[in-house]
C-alpha positions as CSV (number, residue, x, y, z in Angstrom):
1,X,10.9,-11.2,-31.1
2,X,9.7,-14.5,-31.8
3,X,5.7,-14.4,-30.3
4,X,4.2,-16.7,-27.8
5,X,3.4,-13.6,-25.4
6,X,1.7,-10.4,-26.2
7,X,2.6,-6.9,-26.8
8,X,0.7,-4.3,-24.9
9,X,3.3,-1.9,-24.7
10,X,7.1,-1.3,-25.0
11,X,8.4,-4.0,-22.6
12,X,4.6,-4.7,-21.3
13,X,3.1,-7.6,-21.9
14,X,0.6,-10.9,-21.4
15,X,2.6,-13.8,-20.6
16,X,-0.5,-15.7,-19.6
17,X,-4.1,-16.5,-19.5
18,X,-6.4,-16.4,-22.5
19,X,-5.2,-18.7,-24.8
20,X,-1.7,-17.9,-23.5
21,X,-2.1,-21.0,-21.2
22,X,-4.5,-22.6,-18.7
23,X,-8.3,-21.3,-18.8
24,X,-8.5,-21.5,-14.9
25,X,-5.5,-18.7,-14.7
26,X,-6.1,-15.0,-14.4
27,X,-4.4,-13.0,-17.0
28,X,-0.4,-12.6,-15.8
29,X,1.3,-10.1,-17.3
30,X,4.9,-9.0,-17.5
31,X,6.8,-5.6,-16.6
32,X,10.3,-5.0,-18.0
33,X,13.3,-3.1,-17.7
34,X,17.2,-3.9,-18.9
35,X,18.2,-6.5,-16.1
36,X,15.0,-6.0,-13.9
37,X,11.0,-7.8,-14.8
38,X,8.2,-7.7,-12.7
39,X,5.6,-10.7,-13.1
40,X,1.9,-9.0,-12.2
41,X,-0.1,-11.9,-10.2
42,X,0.6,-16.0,-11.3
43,X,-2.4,-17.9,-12.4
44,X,-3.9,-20.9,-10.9
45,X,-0.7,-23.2,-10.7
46,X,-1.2,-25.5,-13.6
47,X,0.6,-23.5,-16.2
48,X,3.5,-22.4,-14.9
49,X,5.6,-24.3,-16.9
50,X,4.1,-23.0,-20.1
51,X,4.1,-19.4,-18.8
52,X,7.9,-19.7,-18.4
53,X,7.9,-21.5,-21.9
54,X,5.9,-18.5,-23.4
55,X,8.4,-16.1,-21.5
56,X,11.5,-17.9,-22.8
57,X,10.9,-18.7,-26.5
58,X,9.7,-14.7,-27.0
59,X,13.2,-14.2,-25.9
60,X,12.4,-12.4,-22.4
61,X,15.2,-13.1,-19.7
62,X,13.8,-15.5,-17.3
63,X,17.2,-14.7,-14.9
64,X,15.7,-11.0,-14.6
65,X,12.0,-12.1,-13.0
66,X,13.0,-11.2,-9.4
67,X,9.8,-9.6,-8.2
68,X,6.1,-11.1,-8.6
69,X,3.4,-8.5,-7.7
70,X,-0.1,-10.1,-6.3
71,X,-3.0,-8.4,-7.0
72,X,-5.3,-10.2,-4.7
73,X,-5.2,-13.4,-2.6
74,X,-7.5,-15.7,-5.0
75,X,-6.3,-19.1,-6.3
76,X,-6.3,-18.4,-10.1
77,X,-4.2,-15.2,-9.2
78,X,-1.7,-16.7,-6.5
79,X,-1.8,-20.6,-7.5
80,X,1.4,-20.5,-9.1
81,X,3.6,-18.5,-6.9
82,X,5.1,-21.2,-5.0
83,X,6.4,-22.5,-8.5
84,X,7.4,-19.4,-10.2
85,X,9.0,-18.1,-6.7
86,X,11.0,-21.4,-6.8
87,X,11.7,-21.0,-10.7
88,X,13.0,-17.7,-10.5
89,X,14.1,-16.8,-7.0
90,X,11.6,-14.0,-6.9
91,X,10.5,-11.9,-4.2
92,X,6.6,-11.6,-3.7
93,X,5.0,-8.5,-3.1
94,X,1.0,-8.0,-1.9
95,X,-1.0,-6.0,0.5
96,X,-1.1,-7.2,4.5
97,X,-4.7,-7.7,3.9
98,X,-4.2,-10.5,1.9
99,X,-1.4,-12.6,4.1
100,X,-4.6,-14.8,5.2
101,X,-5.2,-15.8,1.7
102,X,-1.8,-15.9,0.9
103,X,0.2,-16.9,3.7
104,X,-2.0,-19.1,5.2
105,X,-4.1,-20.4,2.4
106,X,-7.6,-20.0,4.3
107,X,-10.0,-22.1,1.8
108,X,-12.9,-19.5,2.2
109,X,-10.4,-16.5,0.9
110,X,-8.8,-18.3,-1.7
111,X,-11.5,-19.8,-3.2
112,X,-9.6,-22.9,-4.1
113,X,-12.4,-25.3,-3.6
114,X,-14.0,-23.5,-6.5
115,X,-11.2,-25.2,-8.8
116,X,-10.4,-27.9,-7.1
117,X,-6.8,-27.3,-6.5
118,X,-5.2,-27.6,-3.4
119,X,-3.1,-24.3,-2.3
120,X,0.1,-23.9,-0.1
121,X,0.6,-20.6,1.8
122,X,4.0,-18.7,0.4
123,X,5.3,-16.3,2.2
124,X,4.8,-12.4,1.3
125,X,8.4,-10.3,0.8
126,X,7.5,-7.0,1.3
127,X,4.5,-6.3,3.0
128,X,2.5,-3.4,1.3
129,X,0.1,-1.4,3.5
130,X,-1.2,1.9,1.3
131,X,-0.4,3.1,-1.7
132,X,3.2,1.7,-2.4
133,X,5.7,2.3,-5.2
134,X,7.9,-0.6,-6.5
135,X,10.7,0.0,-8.3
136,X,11.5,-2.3,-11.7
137,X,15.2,-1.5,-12.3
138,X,14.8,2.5,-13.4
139,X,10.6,2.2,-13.5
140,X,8.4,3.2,-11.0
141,X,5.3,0.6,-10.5
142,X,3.3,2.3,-8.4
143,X,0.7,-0.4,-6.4
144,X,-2.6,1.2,-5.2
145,X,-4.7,-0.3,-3.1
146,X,-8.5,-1.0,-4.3
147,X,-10.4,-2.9,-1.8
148,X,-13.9,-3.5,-2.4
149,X,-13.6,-7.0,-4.1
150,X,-10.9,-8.1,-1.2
151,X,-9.9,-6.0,1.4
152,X,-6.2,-6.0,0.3
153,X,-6.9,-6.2,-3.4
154,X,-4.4,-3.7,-5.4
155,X,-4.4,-2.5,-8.9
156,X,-0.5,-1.5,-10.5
157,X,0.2,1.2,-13.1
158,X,3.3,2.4,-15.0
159,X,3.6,5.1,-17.2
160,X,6.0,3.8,-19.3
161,X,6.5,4.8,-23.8
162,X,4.4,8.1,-23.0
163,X,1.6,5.7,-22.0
164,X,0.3,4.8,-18.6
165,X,-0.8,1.7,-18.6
166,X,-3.0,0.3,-15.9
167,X,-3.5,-3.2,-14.7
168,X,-6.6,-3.0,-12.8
169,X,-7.2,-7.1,-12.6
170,X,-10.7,-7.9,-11.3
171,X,-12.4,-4.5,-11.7
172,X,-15.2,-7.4,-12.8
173,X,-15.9,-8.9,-9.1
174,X,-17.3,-10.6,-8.4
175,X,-18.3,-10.0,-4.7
176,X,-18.9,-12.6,-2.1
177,X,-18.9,-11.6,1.6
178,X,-16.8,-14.8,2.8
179,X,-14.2,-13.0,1.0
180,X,-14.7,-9.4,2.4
181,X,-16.2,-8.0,-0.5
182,X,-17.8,-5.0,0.3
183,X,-19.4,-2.6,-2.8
184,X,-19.4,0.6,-1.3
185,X,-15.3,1.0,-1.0
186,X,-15.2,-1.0,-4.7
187,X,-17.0,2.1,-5.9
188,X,-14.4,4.4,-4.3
189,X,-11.7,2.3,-5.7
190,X,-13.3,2.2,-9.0
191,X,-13.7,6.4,-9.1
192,X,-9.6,6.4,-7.8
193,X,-9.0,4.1,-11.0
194,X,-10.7,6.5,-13.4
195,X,-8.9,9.7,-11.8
196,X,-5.5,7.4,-13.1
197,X,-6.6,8.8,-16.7
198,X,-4.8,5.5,-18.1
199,X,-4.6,5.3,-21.4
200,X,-4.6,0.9,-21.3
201,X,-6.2,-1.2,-18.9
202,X,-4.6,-4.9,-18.1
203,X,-7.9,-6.5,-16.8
204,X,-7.9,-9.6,-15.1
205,X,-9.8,-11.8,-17.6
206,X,-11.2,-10.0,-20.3
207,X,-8.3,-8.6,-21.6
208,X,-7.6,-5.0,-22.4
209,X,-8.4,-2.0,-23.4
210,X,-7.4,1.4,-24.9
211,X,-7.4,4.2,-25.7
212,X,-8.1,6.4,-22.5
213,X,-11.8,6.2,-23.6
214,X,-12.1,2.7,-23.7
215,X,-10.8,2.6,-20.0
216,X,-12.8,4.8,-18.8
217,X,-16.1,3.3,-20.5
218,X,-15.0,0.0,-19.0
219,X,-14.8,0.7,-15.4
220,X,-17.7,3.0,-15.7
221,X,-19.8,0.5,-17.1
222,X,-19.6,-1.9,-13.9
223,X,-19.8,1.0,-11.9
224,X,-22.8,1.6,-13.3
225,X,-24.0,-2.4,-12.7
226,X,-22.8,-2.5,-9.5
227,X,-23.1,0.6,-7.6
228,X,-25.7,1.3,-4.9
């Protein structure tokens, strides 16, 4: 396969983010199976185009995107779905506790002022409420929600190549009470990530990390930072 994405895993990778494509976006990353691909969250709105452009020129099926997972409601996570949605005719998937940011755009939940972009609410597909499973062709991404740095923020693991692999987004915060943070349930959602066991963790912005290990000293470290 001809590389402007990255390998985390058999038919997991980063699409975008890092030097993928804008430094405002998130880290997106990419969930496949024969005729089905999942996008995992969208980036701040100004590299779609070269997120596609990655996607196409490693050879990945742009025809089989039909599903984009949100993580959380903030700009550099859900800038970008109006354009991918149009792009590939994708459903979008996120927790009801997030259709304010999403669906309405509130400026105080998105945080869009921070970048300067302006944001248009999209609509939410399916509607998640608890822990959900989403099906990508024959593989199970199982969506588990994590509040602590939103109420409806979610983190997504496969298990996928005898792996599971984890994308946990912003395990990182930060935490601002205009957004709902709230430190207390992030520890709880932080202790429900480590009982995953995963053996690679898709972060949000600082990339990832295995083996198993590495995960665990990861999340336990800002556990340790954070927790009261």
């Amino acid at each position: 396969m001809r590389k402007k994405v990255i390998e985390i895993a058999p038919c997991v990778y980063q699409v975008g983010g890092g030097r993928l494509s804008d430094a405002e976006d998130c880290l997106v990353y990419l969930v496949e199976d024969p005729g089905a691909a999942c996008l995992i969250d969208a980036g701040a709105g100004g590299s779609v185009a070269q997120i596609l452009d990655n996607m196409d020129y490693s050879g990945i099926n742009l025809d089989n995107i039909k599903t984009i997972i949100v993580t959380h409601g903030h700009i550099d996570h859900i800038g970008g779905l109006e354009a991918f949605k149009a792009a590939l005719g994708a459903r979008v998937i996120a927790h009801h506790l997030e259709l304010p940011a999403i669906e309405e755009g509130r400026p105080e939940l998105t945080a869009a002022p921070w970048y300067g972009v302006k944001y248009r609410g999209v609509k939410v597909d399916r509607v998640i409420s608890g822990d959900e499973t989403v099906m990508i062709g024959e593989l199970a991404l199982h969506c588990v929600h994590t509040p602590g740095h939103t109420p409806g923020s979610i983190a997504v693991y496969v298990d996928i190549g005898g792996q599971r692999v984890l994308f946990g987004q912003d395990i990182h915060g930060p935490f601002m009470k205009e957004w709902g943070s709230d430190l207390a349930q992030w520890k709880q959602s932080m202790e429900k990530l480590l009982a995953l066991n995963a053996d690679i963790l898709c972060e949000g912005h600082f990339g990832i990390y295995s083996p198993a290990n590495q995960v665990k000293e990861y999340i336990q470290g800002y556990i340790r930072r954070f927790a009261r």
